[in-house]
N, C-alpha and C positions, 0 to 999 in steps of 0.2 A: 715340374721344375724344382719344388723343394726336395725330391729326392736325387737330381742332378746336383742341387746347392752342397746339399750334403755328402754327396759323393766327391765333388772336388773339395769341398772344405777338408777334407781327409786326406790332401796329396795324392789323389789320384787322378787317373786321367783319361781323355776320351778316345777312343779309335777314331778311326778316318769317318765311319760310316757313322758313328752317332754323332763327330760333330757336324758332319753336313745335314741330318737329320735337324738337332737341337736347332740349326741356324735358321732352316726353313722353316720350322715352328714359331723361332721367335720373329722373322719379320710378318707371318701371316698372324700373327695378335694370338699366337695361342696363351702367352703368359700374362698376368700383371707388369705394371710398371714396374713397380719395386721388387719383382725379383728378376725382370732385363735388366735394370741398375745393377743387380747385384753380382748377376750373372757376365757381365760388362767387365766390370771391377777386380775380379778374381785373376784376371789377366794380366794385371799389371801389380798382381802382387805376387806371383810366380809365373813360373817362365813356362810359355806355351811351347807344345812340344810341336815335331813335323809332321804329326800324322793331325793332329789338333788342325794345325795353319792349312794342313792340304783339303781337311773336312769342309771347312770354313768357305775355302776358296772355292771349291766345285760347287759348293750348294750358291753363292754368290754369281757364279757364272753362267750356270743351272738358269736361275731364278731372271738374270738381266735379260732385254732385252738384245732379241738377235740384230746383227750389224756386217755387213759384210761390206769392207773397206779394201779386202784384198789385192785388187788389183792395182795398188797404191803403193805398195810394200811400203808402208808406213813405220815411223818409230814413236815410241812413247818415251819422253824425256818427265820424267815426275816423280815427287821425294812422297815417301810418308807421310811426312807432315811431323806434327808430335813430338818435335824434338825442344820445345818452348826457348826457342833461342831469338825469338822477335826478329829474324833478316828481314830484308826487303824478298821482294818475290824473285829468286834466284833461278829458280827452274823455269821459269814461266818466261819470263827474258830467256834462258837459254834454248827453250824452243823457236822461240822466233828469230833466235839468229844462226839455229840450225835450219831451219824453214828456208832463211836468206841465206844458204847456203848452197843449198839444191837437196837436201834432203827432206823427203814429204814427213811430215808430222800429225799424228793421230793424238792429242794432247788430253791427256784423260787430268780434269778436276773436277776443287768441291770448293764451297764458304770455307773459311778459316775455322777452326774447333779448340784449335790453345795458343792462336795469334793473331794480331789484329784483321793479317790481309789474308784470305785464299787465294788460290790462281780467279776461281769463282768471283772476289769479291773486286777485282781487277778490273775483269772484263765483263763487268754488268758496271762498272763504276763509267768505264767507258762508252759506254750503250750498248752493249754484245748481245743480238737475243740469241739465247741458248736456243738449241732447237734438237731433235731427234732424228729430226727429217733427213733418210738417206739420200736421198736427190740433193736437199740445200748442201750437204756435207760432201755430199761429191764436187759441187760446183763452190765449194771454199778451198779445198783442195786441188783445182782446177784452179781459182783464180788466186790463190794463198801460200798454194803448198803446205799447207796445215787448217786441220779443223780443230774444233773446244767440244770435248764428249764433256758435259756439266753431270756428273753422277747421277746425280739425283732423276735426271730425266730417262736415264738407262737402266737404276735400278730401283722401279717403284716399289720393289717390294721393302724398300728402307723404310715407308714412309712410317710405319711403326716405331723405327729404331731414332728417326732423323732427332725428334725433339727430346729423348732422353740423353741424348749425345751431347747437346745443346746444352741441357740444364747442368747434365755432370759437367761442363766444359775442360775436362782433364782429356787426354790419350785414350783411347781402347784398341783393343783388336781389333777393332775397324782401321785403325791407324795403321796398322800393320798390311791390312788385305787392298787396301785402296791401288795398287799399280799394280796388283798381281791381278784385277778384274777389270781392268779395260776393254770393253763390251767391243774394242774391232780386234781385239787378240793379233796384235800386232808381235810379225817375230823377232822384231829389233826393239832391246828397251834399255833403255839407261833410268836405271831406279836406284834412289837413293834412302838409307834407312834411319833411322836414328837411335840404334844401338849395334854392338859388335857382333852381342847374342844373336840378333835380329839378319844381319848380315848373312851369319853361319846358315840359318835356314832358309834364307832366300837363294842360297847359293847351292843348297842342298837338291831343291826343291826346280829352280831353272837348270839344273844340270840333269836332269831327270826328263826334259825337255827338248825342243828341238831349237831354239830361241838362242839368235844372236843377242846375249846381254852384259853388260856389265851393273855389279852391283857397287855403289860409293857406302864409305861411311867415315866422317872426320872422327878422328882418335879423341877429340876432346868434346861428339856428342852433337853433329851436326848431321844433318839427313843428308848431307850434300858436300862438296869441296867448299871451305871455308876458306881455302887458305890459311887459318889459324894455327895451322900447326901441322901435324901428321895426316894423310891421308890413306886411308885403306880400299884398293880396285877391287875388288873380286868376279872375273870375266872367263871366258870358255877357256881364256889361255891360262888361267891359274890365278893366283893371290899376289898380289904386290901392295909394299907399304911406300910411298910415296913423299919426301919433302916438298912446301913449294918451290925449294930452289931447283929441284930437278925437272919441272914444269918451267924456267925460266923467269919465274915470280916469287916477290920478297914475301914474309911472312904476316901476316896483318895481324892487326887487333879487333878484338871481336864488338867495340863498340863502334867500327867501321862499317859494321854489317847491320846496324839499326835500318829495321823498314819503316820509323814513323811510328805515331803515335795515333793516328788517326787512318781511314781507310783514303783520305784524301791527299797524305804526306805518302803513306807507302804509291798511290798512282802518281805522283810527283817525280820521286826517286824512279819509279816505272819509267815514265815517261825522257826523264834525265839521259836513261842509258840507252834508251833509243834513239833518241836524238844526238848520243854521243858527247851530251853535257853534266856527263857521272861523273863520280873523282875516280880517280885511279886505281881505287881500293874494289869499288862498286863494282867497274869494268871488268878489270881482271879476274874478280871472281866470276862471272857470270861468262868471260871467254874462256876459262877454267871448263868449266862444267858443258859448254858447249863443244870445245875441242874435244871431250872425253867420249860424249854423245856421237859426233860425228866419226870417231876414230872407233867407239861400237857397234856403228851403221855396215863401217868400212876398215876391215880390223887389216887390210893390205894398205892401207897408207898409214905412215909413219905419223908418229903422237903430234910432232913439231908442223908436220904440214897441216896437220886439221886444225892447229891453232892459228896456222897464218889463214887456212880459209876462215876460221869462226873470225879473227880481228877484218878481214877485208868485209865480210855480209854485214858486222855491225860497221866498220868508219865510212863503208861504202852506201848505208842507208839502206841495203837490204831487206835486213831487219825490219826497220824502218818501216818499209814498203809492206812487207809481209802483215803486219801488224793493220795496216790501212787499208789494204787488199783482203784482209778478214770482216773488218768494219765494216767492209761497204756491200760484201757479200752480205 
């Protein structure tokens, strides 16, 4: 590792094959602490290249546990993370009113790493036991329409990385690889980033692919449609910069988008939107991000009709349902 340290501390960089290499070393304990940390760190202080993110991602996909969801045709609706903007859980509401939609969802999370709530820290907040179990997960998607892949139980080879992640509590390249390793490789994904840079390669990278996707990313730094301002698509059909008003929504302010202060206010505001007693800033954005999901499930229906399906699943209690139908599985 110290000659890998010193090899990128010199601006250079790693092929495909050594960074899927280096990854598998580091989650089997081949290194110390302090040079994972360090080795961590590098990443967000220059910019990862595509052969670097695609080493990363194989030895990740490599290493998880196998899942075969197939016959589900499932989507994964899930941000990066890392974008330290404190929302409420935006993605995680738009799965389940994609779910109350008629489209299956395969919902790949984790705990939260630079904000209060994860999709994770939601639905354990609610009683959710995570499970692995392909039968339990077939029968939540049976009775759901969407299952909770909890990371960590699909990729035990993190358990090296989990608590260095923790202590740095800043971004890493973990932040980055998290929706590109959803252990049922789902070929419909709506993944959101939290950089422009970050976009360009994910885009590079799913086009190289067979995967219905669209990638988000808010112009002012959001892993997701904020509403705040500019929004950037990037999907099989090409790249589009987006206002809210051409979505049919005002522009918001981004302390509209607080998820709380505690993991008990962000399940609050959770629960608000599913019960359909969000304000109107909450909703909007999370039928934002749902219509977008739904219109990359099913890129032959128009952007406006996926939005009038995502507002009927949530005013309809859909959502709602989906969300209690997970519960109780």
């Amino acid at each position: 590792m110290k000659k890998i340290l010193n090899h990128l501390f010199e601006y250079k960089t790693l092929d495909r094959q050594q960074a899927k290499e280096i990854l598998i070393n580091l989650t089997q304990g081949a290194y110390n602490q302090s040079q994972m940390a360090a080795f961590m760190t590098v990443y967000m202080m220059r910019s990862i290249t595509v052969e670097e993110l695609a080493g990363f991602r194989d030895a990740m996909l490599e290493l998880c546990m196998p899942l075969d969801l197939s016959a589900y045709d499932g989507m994964d609706v899930c941000g990066t993370g890392g974008d330290s903007k404190d929302t409420f859980n935006i993605s995680t509401l738009s799965s389940f009113v994609v779910a109350g939609a008629g489209q299956t969802v395969c919902k790949h999370g984790n705990t939260g790493v630079s904000s209060i709530s994860g999709s994770s820290n939601i639905m354990e907040y609610y009683g959710f036991q995570f499970t692995n179990d392909t039968d339990k997960l077939r029968k939540a998607l049976d009775k759901a329409n969407i299952c909770f892949l909890h990371a960590p139980l699909f990729h035990p080879a993190m358990k090296n990385v989990a608590p260095i992640r923790k202590e740095l509590g800043v971004k890493t390249f973990f932040n980055m690889l998290g929706p590109m390793v959803n252990p049922a490789k789902p070929n419909k994904q709506l993944t959101g980033v939290f950089s422009l840079e970050l976009l360009r390669l994910y885009g590079y990278l799913y086009q190289q692919s067979s995967k219905q996707f669209m990638i988000l990313h808010s112009v002012d730094g959001y892993d997701e449609i904020s509403l705040t301002g500019q929004f950037k698509v990037f999907s099989n059909e090409g790249e589009k910069l987006y206002n809210p008003t051409d979505i049919g929504m005002r522009q918001v302010y981004p302390q509209e988008l607080f998820g709380g202060a505690s993991i008990a206010e962000a399940a609050q505001i959770f629960m608000n939107v599913l019960e359909n007693k969000a304000t109107a800033t909450q909703k909007n954005v999370v039928l934002a991000n749902a219509a977008f999901a739904l219109h990359c499930a099913n890129q032959h229906i128009a952007l406006a009709d996926c939005l009038a399906k995502a507002q009927e699943s949530l005013e309809s209690g859909k959502a709602l349902q989906s969300f209690r139908a997970l519960l109780a599985v």
